[in-house]
N, C-alpha and C positions, 0 to 999 in steps of 0.2 A: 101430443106433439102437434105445431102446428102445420098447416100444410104447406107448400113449397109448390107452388105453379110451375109450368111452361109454356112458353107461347112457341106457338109454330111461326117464324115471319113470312115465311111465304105464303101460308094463308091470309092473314092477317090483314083486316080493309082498314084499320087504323080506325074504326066507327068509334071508340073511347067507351063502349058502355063497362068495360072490365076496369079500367083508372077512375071512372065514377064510384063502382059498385065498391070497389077494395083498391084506395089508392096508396094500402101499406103494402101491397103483393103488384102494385102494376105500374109502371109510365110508360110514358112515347120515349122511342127512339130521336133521333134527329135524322128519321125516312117520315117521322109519324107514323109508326108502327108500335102498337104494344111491347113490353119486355117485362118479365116477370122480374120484379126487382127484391124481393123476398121472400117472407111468409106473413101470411096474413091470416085474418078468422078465418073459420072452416066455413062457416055460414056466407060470407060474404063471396068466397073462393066458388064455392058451390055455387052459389048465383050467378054470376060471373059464367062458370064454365056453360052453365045450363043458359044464358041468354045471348050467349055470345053466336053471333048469326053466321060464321063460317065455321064454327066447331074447333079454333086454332089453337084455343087452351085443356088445356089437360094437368093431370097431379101427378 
């Protein structure tokens, strides 16, 4: 199954490296904040949670 993100917004610097990484699991809001918008690859998800510089996604 695949994975299912969350973004924390109040962490969240809007930096875009997680909509680069997986932009079937991620957009901007209209704050420019991230928003998990599905499920996406595990691999890509993984990356994402792992380079994201406030720690605001999780699975």
């Amino acid at each position: 199954m695949p994975k299912k993100p969350t973004v924390d917004s109040d962490a969240c610097i809007g930096c875009g490296l997680c909509v680069g990484t997986c932009p079937a699991a991620f957009d901007f809001n209209d704050e420019g904040k991230a928003v998990a918008i599905g499920e996406g690859d595990d691999a890509e998800i993984d990356e994402a949670i792992a380079n994201c510089p406030v720690q605001a996604i999780s699975e």
